[in-house]
C-alpha positions in Angstrom: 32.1 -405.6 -50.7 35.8 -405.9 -49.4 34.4 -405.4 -45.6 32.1 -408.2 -46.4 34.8 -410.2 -47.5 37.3 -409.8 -44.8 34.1 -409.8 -42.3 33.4 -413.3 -43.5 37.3 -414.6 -43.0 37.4 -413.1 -39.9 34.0 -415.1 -38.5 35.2 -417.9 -40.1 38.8 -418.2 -38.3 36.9 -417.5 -35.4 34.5 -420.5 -35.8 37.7 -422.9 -36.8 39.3 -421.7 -33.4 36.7 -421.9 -31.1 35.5 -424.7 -32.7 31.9 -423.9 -30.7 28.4 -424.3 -32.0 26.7 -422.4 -28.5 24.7 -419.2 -29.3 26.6 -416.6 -27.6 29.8 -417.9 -29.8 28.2 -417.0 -32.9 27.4 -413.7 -31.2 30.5 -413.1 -29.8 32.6 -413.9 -33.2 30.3 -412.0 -34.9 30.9 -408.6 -32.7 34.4 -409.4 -32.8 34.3 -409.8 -36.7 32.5 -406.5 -36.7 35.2 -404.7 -33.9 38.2 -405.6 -35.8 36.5 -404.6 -39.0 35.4 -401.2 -37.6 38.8 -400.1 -36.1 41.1 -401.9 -38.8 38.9 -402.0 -42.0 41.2 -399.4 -43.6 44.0 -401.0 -43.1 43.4 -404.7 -44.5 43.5 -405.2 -47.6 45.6 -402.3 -48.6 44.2 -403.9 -52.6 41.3 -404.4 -52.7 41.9 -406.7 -56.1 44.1 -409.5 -54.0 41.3 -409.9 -51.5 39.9 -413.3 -54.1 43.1 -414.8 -55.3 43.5 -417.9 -53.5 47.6 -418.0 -53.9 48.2 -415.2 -51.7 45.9 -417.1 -48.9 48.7 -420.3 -50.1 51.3 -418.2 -49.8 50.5 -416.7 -46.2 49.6 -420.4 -45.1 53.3 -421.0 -46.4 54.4 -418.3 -44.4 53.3 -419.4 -41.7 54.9 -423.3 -41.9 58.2 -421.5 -42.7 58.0 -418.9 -39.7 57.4 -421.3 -37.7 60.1 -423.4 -38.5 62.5 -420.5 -38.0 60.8 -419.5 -34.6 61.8 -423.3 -33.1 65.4 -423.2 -35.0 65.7 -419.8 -33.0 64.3 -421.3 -29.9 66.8 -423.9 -30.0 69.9 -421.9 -31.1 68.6 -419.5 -28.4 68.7 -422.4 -25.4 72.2 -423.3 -27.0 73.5 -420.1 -26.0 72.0 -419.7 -22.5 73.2 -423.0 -21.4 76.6 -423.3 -22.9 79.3 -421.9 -19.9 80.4 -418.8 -21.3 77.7 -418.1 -23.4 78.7 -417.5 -27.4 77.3 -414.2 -28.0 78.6 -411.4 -30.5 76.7 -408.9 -30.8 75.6 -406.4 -33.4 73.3 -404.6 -35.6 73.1 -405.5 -38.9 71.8 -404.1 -42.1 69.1 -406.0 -44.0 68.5 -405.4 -47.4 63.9 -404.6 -48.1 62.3 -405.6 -51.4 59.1 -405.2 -49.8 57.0 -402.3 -50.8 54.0 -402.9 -48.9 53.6 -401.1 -45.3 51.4 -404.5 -44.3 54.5 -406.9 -45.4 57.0 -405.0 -44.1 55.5 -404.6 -40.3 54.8 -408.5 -40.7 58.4 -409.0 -41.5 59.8 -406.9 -38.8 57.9 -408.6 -36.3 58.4 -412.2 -37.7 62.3 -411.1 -36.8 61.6 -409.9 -33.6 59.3 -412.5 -32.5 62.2 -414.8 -33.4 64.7 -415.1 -29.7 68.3 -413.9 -30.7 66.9 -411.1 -32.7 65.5 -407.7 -32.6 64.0 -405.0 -35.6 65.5 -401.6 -34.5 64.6 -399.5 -37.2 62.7 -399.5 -40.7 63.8 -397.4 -43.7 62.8 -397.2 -47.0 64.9 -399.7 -48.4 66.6 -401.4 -44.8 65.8 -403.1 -42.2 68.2 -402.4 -39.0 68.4 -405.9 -36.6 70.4 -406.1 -33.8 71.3 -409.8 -34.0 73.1 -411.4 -30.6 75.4 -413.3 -32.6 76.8 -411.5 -35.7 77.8 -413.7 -38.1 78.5 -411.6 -40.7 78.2 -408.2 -41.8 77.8 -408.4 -45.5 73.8 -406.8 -46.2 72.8 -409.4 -48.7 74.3 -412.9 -46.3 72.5 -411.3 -43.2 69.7 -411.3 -45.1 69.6 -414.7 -45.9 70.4 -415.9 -42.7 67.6 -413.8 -40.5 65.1 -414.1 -42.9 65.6 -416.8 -44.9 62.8 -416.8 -47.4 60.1 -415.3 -45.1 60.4 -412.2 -47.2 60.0 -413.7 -50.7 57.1 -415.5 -49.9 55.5 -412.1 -47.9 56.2 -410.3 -51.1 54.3 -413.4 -53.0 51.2 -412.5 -50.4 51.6 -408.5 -50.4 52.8 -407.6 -53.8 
């Protein structure tokens, strides 16, 4: 029934972005439904329960306003630093404190901060993320935190957990 379920999302982001009604599109989404489900069905959704409750799907669609926010305040800070004579750089890893327990959240996460220019997700522990950040502001756990994620993780722990 979950397969179904995640089968039918996955058709129907497919439809929103091709935005086609020609045969061979509803063909091609469906094998492409059917691909993704075959290879990563195990893997999404890790509970099965979540799968119907429409404020994780708010909370992702959340996520995705405030990543991308972050990703163009990045960009900008980013172009600050490559065109200022001399550039200001510092750089470090830094410790970030994980409240995510969910293996799906916490590769999201990781990659949100990599995809982000000026930072990078070395390493993932149990309870830590390690980012090497091109201009270290500060190396207090809890403040890095707040400034490299902001509140990407609290709302991926609203969608995971």
């Amino acid at each position: 029934m979950n397969h179904l379920i995640v089968f039918i999302l996955l058709f129907g982001i497919w439809k929103i972005i091709t935005w086609s009604n020609d045969p061979g599109n509803y063909i091609t989404g469906i094998l492409v439904s059917l691909f993704i489900i075959i290879v990563y069905g195990r893997e999404f959704p890790y509970h099965p329960e979540h799968t119907l409750q429409p404020r994780r799907y708010l909370a992702f669609i959340k996520f995705l306003f405030v990543f991308l926010y972050q990703m163009i305040k990045a960009n900008f800070v980013m172009a600050y630093r490559i065109l200022s004579p001399g550039p200001p750089i510092k750089p470090g890893v830094v410790k970030i404190p994980l409240y995510l327990k969910s293996p799906l959240g916490r590769i999201i996460l990781a990659n949100s901060i990599t995809l982000a220019p000026g930072t990078f997700t070395m390493d993932i522990t149990e309870d830590s993320l390690y980012v090497h950040w091109i201009y270290v502001v500060t190396t207090d756990p809890v403040k890095a935190e707040e400034m490299i994620c902001g509140k990407v993780q609290k709302i991926l722990k609203e969608v995971f957990e």
